[in-house]
N, C-alpha and C positions, 0 to 999 in steps of 0.2 A: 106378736108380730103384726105390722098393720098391713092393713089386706093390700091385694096385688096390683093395683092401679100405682102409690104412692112408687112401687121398687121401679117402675117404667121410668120413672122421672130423676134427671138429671141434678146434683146438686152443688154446688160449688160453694164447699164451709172455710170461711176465709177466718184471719187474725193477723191483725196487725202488731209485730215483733217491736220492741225497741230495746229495754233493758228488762224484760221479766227474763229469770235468769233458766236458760234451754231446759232442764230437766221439767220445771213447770209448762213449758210450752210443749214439750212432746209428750208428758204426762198426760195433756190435757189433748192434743191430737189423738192418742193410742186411743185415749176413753171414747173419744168421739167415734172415729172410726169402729171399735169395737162393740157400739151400741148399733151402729146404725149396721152395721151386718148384722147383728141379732133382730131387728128390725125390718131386715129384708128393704133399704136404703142404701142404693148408690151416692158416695160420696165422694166427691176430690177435694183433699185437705191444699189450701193455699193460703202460702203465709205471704204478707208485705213485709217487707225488713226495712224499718222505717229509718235504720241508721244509716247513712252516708257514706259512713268513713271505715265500714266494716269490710275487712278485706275480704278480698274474692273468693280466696284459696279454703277461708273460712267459712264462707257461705255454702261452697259443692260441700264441704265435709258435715254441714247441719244439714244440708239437701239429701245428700246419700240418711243419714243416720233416720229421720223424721219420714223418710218416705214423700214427701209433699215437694209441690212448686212453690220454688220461694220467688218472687216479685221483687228483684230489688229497687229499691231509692236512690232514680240517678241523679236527684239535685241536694244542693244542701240549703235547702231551707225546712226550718222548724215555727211551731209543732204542724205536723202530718197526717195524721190518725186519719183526716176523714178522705185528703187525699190518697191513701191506701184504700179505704174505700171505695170509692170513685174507680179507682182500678181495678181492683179486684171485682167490680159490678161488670165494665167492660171486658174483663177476661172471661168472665163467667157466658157472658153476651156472645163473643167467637166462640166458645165452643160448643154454643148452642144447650149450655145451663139451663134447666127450668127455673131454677130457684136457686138464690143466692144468701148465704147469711153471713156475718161479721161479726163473732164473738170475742171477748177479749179472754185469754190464757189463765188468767190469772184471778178469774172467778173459781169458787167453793161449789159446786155442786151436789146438792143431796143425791139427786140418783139420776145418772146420763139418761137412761131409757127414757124414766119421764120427762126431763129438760129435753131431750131430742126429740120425741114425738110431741111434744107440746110444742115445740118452736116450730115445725115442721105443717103438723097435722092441720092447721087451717090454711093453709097455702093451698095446702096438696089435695083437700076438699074445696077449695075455692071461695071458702065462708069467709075470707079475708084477703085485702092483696097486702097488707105488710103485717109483722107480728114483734111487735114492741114489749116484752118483759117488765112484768110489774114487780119492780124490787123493794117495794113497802117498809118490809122490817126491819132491810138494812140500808134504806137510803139516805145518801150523805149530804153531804152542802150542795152540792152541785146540782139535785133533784131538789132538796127542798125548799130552797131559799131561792133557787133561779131557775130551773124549769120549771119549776109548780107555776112557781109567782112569772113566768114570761104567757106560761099557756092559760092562765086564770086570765089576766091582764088582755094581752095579746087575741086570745085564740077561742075566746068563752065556749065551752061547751066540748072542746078538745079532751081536757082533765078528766072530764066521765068517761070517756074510752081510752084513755094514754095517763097511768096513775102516777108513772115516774117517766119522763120523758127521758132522761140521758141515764139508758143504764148498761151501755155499754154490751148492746147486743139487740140484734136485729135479722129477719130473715124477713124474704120477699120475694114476690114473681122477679126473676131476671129484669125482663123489662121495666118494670114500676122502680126498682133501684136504679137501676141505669139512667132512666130517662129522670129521675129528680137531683144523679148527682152531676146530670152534663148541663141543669138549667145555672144559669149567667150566674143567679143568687147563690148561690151553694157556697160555701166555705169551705174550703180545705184545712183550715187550721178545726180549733173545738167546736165552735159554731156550726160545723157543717151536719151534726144528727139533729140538732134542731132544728136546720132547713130541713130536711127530709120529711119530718114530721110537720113543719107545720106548712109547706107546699103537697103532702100527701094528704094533707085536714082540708086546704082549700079547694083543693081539686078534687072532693069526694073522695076517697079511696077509702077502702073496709081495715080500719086498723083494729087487732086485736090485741089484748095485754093480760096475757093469763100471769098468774103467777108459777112459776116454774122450778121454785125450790135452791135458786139461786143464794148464795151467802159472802157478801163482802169478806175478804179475810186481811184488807190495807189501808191504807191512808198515807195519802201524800202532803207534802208539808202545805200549811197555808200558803205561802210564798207561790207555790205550783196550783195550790185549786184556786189564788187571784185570776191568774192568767186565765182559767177555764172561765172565769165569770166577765173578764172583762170582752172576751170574744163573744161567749154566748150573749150575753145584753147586746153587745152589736147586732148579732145574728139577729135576734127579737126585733130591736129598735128600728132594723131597716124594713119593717114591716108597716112600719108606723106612721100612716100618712093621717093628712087632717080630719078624714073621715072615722079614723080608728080612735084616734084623740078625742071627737066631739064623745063619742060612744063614751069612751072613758071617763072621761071628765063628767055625762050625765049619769051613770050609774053610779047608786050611792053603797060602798062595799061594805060589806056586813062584817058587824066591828065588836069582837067583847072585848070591855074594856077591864076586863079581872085578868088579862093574859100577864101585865105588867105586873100583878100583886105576886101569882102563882109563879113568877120568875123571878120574885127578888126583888125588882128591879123598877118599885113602884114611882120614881119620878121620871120616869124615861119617858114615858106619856107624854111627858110637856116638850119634847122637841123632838117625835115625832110628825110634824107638821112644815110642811113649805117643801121650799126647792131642795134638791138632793144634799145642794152645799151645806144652806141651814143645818138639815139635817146630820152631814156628814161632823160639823163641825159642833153640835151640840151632843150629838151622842158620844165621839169620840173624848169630849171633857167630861159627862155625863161619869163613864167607864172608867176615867182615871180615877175615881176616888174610891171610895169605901164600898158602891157597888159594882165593882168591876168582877165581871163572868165571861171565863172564855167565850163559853156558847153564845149569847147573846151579844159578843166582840165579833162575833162571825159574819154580821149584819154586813159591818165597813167592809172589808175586803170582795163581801162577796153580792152587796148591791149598793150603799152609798156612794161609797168611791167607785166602781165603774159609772152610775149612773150620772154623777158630779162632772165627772167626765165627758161623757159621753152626751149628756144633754143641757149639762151649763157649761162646759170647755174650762174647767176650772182644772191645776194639774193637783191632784191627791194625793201626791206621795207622802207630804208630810202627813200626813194624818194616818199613814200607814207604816205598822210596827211587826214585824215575822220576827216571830221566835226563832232562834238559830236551827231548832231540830223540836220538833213537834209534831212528827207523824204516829207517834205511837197513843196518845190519845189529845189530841187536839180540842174535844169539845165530848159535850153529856150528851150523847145518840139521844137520851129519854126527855131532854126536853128541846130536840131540835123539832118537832113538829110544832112547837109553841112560839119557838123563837121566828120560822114561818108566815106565822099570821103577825107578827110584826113586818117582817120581809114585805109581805104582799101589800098593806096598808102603805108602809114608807115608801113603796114603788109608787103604788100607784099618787103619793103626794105627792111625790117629786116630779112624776110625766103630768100631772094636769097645773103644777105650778110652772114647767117649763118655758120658757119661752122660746114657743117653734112656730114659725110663722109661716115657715116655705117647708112644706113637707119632701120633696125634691130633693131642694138645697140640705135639707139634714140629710138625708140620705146618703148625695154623694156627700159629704165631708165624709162619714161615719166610715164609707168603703175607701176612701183614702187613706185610712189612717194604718202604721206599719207603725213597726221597734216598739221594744220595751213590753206592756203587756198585750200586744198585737202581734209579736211573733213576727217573722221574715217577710210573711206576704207582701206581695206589689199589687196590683191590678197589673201588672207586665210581668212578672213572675209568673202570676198565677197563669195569665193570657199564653204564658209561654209552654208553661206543665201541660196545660192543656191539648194543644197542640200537636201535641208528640205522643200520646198515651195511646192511641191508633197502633203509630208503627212498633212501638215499642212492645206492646202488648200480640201484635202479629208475630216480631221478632221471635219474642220469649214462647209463643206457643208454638210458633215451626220448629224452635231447639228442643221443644220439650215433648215433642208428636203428640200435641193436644189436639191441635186443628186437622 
């Protein structure tokens, strides 16, 4: 049990619902709950139920069964995940929460006790204000190929303290959540844990990244982890003023150049170089013939073609091809750290060959942009969500005698 200062403190363990299917999500409540009273840990389980269109009648009846508050989702726009976030920090905030975390359901845990006092224990000693999960062993595209390569790129010196930036779980003083999901920057759609993390990196904050025994046990179709990269690179990119670029563009990144032999895939070398298009357009031929490798196909979807986009305004779709159904193994876990150090070099050719002349002006286009792999958001959408999370979040806890 940990000693008696932590059980004073208040904590509000949130998860954001959408389709993992209820027996996983209250499995994974029970476990929670039932560590942190072995623990001597006050907890309020609180779920956002990210779907829309879920009827009501249906919600009281997983709200009685689960024990927990559920947060519904009164708008329909998608994807949401961090907007659930965002709320659940402000809910946690009224009811006067110390700490707040956001785990997703549908993680593998070795053993609750230690995932719970580990995600917990540097808050609650104060050695940390946010505590980010190093998921190493099992980190997928999303971590390797674009949070590595946004916080190497982006954020230098982040990476030694945050090993996997998006690993889908997070704990933190109330306040330190709160206040980085109400800043202007923040995203609601995937982009929005990358804000957190890399406005927590600017603003000094104590981030830690233990490893916690955490084990992927899914995979979503590449079709679904575009969308993650094409928001995240946003999220990155509006970081990206001409001060950040000069940096870039003068650091010269440390390059073996055997990565390409040990992956098969030794002519790919020659166009990795230039602007993202170059790039999108010479890899993409490169892969049709005789050395075509899922894994190192993972590149396009999940940094050529966002970055194509996003920093030469070219549209990419033709050069992108989803398997009908390929969540069950989509790419070799064993040489995704390698296909990485391609990831990182081909970013950062593509941002110092860009041409961004008004650091501003990219910006706002970048935050304009909506449909297709940017999701529902508006800048008036979002201005509107906003808005109303206040009363909403009053509402729901005077019905629920939280407040």
């Amino acid at each position: 049990m940990m000693n008696e200062g932590p059980s004073r403190q208040r904590v509000v363990w949130g998860t954001c619902w959408y389709y993992e299917p209820l027996e996983t999500l209250s499995l994974f409540l029970e476990k929670v709950v039932a560590a942190a009273s072995r623990n001597g840990i006050s907890v309020t389980p609180v779920v956002f139920d990210a779907d829309h269109s879920r009827p009501g009648a249906e919600r009281r009846h997983i709200s009685s069964q689960l024990k927990c508050t559920i947060i519904p989702n009164w708008i329909d726009v998608y994807p949401n995940k961090n907007f659930g976030i965002a709320i659940i920090a402000q809910l946690a905030d009224q009811i006067d929460s110390d700490i707040v975390t956001v785990v997703d359901s549908d993680w593998d845990v070795e053993d609750f006790d230690y995932f719970l006092t580990g995600l917990l224990g540097p808050i609650f000693t104060k050695t940390a204000d946010i505590v980010v999960p190093d998921v190493s062993p099992c980190a997928g595209r999303d971590n390797r190929l674009v949070g590595c390569t946004i916080a190497m790129l982006l954020h230098p010196g982040l990476i030694d303290s945050v090993a996997t930036p998006f690993p889908g779980a997070l704990a933190g003083s109330t306040q330190r959540i709160r206040d980085l999901t109400e800043m202007e920057s923040y995203h609601y759609d995937w982009g929005g844990e990358l804000d957190i993390l890399s406005e927590a990196w600017a603003g000094g904050y104590r981030i830690s990244s233990p490893y916690l025994g955490m084990k992927n046990v899914r995979h979503r179709s590449s079709q679904s982890k575009a969308h993650d990269a094409f928001q995240m690179w946003r999220s990155g990119l509006e970081r990206l003023d001409l001060h950040v670029l000069e940096q870039i563009s003068s650091t010269a990144e440390p390059w073996d150049s055997t990565v390409f032999e040990r992956l098969g895939v030794p002519g790919l070398s020659d166009v990795i170089t230039g602007t993202a298009t170059a790039q999108l357009v010479g890899v993409t031929e490169y892969l049709r013939g005789e050395y075509h490798d899922r894994t190192v196909q993972q590149i396009v979807p999940m940094v050529l073609a966002p970055l194509a986009y996003l920093v030469d305004g070219i549209n990419p779709v033709p050069y992108l091809a989803f398997p009908s159904d390929d969540t069950a193994s989509p790419y070799d876990p064993s040489k995704l750290p390698l296909v990485s150090e391609i990831a990182r070099y081909a970013a950062r050719e593509a941002i110092v060959n860009a041409d961004i002349t008004s650091g501003n002006e990219f910006v706002a286009r970048l935050r304009s942009l909506t449909g297709g792999f940017f999701g529902d958001w508006t800048p008036e959408k979002k201005a509107a969500a906003r808005s109303v999370i206040p009363e909403k979040i009053a509402d729901l806890g005077s019905a629920k005698g939280l407040l």
